[in-house]
N, C-alpha and C positions, 0 to 999 in steps of 0.2 A: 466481488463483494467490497463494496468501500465500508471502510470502518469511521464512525467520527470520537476519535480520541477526546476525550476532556479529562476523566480522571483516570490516570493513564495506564497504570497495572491493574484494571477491575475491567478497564475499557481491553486492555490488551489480553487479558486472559479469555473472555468472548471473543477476539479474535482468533485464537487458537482452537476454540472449541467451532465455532464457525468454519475454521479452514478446516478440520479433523471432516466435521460432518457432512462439509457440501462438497469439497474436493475442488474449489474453485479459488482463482490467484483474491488475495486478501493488499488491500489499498489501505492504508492509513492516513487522517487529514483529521485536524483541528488543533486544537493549540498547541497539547504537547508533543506532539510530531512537525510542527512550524516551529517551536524552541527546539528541537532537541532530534533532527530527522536521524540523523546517525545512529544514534541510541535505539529509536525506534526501528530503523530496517535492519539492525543485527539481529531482531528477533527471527527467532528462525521460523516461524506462523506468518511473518510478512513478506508480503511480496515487493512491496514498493510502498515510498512513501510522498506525499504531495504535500513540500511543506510550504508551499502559498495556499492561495484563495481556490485557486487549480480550474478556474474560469476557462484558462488555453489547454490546459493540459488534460479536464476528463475526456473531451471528444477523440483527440489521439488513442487516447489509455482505449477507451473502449471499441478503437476498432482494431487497436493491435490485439487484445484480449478476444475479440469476436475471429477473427482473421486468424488465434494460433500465435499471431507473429512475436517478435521479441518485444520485450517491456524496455530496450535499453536504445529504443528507435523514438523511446515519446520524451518531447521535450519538458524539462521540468520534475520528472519524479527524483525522486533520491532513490538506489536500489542497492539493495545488501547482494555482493560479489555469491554468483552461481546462482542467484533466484528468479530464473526464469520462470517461465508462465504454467 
């Protein structure tokens, strides 16, 4: 589930009810996740954050994500320590 961040605690709290409800790894991208990726991947609702444009980086994201495999193999995301997929 990619999330597009703009206003960032109203954006962020739909992603927590999004991860709650689908059970699938939650992506972060748009401004305040490109200011501020740290901030954003300690949430514990995020999986990873893409704090560029993430042009290179969604085609990796979503085959390690289709594949199972690890999120810390795709070039580019920001990942909060122990948040695998």
């Amino acid at each position: 589930m990619n999330v597009n961040v703009f206003h960032p605690w109203v954006d962020l709290r739909n992603a927590e009810h999004l991860r709650a409800a689908l059970g699938v790894p939650v992506v972060a991208r748009g401004h305040f996740p490109r200011l501020y990726p740290e901030e954003v991947a300690r949430q514990p609702f995020i999986h990873a954050v893409i704090p560029g444009k993430g042009f290179q980086t969604i085609v990796p994201l979503a085959a390690a994500i289709e594949a199972r495999g690890s999120l810390a193999a795709v070039p580019g995301l920001v990942l909060r320590e122990g948040n695998g997929p």
